[in-house]
N, C-alpha and C positions, 0 to 999 in steps of 0.2 A: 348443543351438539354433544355426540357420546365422545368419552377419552377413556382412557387405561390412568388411574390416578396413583399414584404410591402417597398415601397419606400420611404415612411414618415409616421411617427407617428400619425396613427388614425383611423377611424372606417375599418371596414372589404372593405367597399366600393372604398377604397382606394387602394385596395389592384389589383396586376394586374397579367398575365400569360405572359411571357415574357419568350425570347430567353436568356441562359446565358452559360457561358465556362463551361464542362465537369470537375469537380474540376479530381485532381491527388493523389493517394495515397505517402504518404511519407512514415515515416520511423515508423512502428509497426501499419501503418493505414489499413486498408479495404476497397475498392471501392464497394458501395451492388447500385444494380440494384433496384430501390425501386418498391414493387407491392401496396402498401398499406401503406397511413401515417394515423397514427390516430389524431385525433383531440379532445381537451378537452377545458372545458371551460378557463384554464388558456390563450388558443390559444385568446378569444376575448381578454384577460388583454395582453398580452405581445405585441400586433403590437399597443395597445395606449400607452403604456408605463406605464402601469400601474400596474405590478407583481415584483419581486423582482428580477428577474431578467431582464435586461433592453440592450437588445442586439442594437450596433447603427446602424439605417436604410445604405442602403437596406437588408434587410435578411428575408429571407425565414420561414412560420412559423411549426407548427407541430415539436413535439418532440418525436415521437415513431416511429415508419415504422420497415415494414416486405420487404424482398426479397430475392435477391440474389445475392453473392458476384460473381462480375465478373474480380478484377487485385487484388495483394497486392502488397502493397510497401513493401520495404526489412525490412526488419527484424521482419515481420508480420510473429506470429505463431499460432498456434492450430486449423487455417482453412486454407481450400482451394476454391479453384475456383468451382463455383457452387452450394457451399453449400447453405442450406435454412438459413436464421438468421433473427432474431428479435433483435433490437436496441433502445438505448435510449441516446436523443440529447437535448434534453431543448427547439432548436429549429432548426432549418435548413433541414428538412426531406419532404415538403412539394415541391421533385424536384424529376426529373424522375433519379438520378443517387446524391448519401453523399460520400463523403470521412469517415471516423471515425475510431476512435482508435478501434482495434479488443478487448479492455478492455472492450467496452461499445456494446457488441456484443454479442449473444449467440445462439447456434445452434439452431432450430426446430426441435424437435424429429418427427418420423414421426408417422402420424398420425392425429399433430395437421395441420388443416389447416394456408394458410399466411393469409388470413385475419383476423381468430381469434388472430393469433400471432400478429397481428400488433395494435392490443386493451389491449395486455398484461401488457406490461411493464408498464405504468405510472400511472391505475389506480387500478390495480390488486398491485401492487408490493407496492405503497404507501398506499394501505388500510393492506398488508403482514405483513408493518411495523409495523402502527400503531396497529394494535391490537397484533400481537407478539412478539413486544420489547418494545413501550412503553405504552399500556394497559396491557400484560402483563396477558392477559387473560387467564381463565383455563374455563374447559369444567365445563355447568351447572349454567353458571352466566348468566346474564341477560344483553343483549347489544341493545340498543336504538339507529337506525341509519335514523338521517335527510337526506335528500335529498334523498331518500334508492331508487329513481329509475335512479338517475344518473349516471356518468359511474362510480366513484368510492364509489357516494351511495350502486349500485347494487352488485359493486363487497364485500365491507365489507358485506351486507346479506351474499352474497355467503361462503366467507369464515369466516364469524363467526359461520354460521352451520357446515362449517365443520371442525371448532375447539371446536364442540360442546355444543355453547351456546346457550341459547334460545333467539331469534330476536324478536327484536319488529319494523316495519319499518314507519317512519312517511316522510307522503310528502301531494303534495297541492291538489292531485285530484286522485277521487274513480278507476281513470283508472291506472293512475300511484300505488295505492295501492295495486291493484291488480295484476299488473307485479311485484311489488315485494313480493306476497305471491308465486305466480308460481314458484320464484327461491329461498325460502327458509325461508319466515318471516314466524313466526307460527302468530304474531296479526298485525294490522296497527293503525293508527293513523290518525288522516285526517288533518295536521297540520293548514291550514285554515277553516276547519270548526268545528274541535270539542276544545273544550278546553284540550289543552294538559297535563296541569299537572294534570287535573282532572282522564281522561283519563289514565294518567299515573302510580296513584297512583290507580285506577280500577286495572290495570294490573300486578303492580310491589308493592303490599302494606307495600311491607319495603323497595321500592328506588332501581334504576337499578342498575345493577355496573360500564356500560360503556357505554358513550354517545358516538359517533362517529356523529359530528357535522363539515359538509363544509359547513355549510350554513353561521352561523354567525348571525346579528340582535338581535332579540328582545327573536327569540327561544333559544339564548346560555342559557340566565339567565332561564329561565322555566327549560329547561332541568337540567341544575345545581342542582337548588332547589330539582328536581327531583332525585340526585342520593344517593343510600346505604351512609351507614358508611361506608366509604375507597373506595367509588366509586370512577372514571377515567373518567374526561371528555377530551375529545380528541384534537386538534384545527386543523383540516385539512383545512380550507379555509372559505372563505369571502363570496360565492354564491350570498348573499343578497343584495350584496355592503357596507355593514354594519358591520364595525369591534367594537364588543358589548364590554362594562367595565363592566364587573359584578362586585357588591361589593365583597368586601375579606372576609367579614365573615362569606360569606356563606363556602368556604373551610375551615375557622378553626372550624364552629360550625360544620359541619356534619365530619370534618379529612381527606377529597376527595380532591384528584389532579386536578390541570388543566393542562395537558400535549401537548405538542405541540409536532407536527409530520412534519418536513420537512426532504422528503424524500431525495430531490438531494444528500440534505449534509449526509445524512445516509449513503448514497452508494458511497461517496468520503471518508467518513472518515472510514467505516465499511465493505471493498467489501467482505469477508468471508461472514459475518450476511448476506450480500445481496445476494452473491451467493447459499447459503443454501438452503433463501426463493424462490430464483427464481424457485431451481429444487423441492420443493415442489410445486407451483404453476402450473410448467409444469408436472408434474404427476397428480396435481388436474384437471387440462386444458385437458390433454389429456385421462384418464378416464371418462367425461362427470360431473365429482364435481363441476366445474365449466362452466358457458355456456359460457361465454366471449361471452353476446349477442349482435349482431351488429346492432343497429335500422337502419343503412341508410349505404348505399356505393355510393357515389356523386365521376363522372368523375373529373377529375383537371377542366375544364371550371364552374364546377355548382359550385364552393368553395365558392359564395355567400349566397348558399340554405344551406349549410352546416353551416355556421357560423352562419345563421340566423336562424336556428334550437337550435342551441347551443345557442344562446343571447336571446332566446325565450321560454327555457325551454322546449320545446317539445321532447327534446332526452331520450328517453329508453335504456337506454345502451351505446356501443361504435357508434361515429359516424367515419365515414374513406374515404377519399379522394384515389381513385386511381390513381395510374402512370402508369400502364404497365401491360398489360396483364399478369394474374396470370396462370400457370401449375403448379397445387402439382403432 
């Protein structure tokens, strides 16, 4: 079968399409026929070795994919052959054919399409957490989300509306701010061109309640300053390359958390929490509450145009590599 291989440690360019063995299901696994792996920015950090998780070459990247289960190995329950499923792998998904535990596997109700599903799980599901377990958010608060037109920028708009709070979406250009009013910001921000705390305190005159920040840099501390008595800034990621030390006085002068969201280990230590959120997600996904919008669908051969989309900031949404022609 064909895969996407990173054979050593380093830029995307390095990366190759290559023949490799049909892996085999074992014992409680799932063999899924992959139509669609998603890809996200942590994909440029993990083939340099530079995420926290640090897989050793050669291996396959992408950690999401949609298809279709086509063997189980023994002891594999609650699906069968042919079913539609969406998955989450950290990394190894970027091959026309996974092995994976059917734990880290969940049906496609019908309805949703596979290529929405295969943009689901990692950037939808980590923004699930973050603002419903540890922001902790209630409807009518005020949520401020950087990067708001990336794939897990977009997806927190999305589901901060529709957990009924009012959005505010900050990112670097008038086109990008406006893909994210289209899915749900009621203001924007232009974060390179207008001053943001100014702007901020314009929109939010007694301080937001919940920053949802991947970006990281210079904007964490702004935002900070930025938030309510007992506000919640969030730590989803580094986008900037820049992991920011805010001073500490600013959390004990305003009583505001800085909360840190790492999803993997939520859903290894918490899989009830996580399953909950998923079937709310998938009821929001397949009602149209969510768009789980897909800017790009790149063949396996263009995985360079993909990543260099991603390393470039140019993506609106999910980007997604195909393996196989997709039938819903």
């Amino acid at each position: 079968m064909k895969a996407l291989i990173c054979p050593s440690l380093g830029p995307a360019e390095n990366l190759l399409v290559t023949e490799v063995e049909v892996p085999q299901a074992r014992d409680g696994e799932a063999l899924v026929e992959i139509a669609y792996a998603g890809l996200n920015f942590f994909d440029t950090l993990i083939i340099e070795g530079k995420y926290q998780v640090r897989p050793k070459p050669p291996f396959s990247p992408a950690g999401e994919f949609s298809g279709r289960v086509v063997a189980l190995g023994p002891g594999a329950q609650g699906f069968e052959v042919g079913d539609r499923v969406m998955g989450v792998c950290s990394y190894g998904a970027a091959a026309e054919q996974i092995a994976i535990s059917t734990s880290r596997l969940v049906k496609i109700p019908d309805g949703l399409a596979l290529d929405k599903a295969a943009g689901l799980s990692v950037t939808y599901g980590t923004s699930m957490h973050a603002l419903k377990q540890r922001a902790e958010m209630k409807a009518g608060e005020t949520l401020f989300v950087l990067g708001a037109s990336g794939g897990v920028g977009l997806a927190a708009v999305e589901i901060g509306k529709a957990m009924g709070a009012r959005v505010i979406a900050g990112a670097s250009s008038e086109e990008k701010l406006a893909f994210a009013r289209r899915y749900g910001a009621s203001e924007t921000i232009n974060t390179a061109g207008d001053d943001m705390r100014v702007r901020l305190k314009e929109l939010a005159p007694k301080g937001v309640d919940v920053v949802y920040d991947p970006v990281g840099g210079a904007l964490t501390e702004a935002a900070l300053r930025s938030l309510a008595w007992k506000g919640r800034l969030l730590v989803i990621g580094f986008a900037s390359g820049e992991i920011p030390r805010p001073p500490l006085n600013i959390p004990l002068l305003k009583g505001c958390d800085i909360r840190g969201v790492y999803w993997g280990e939520f859903i290894a230590r918490e899989p009830e929490a996580h399953r909950e959120n998923v079937a709310q997600l998938m009821d929001w996904a397949k009602s149209g509450t969510l768009s789980v919008h897909v800017h790009a669908t790149y063949p396996l051969e263009d995985y360079r145009k993909a990543f260099d989309a991603i390393a470039k900031r140019q993506v609106l949404g999910k980007t997604l590599l195909q393996l196989a022609a997709a039938t819903d």
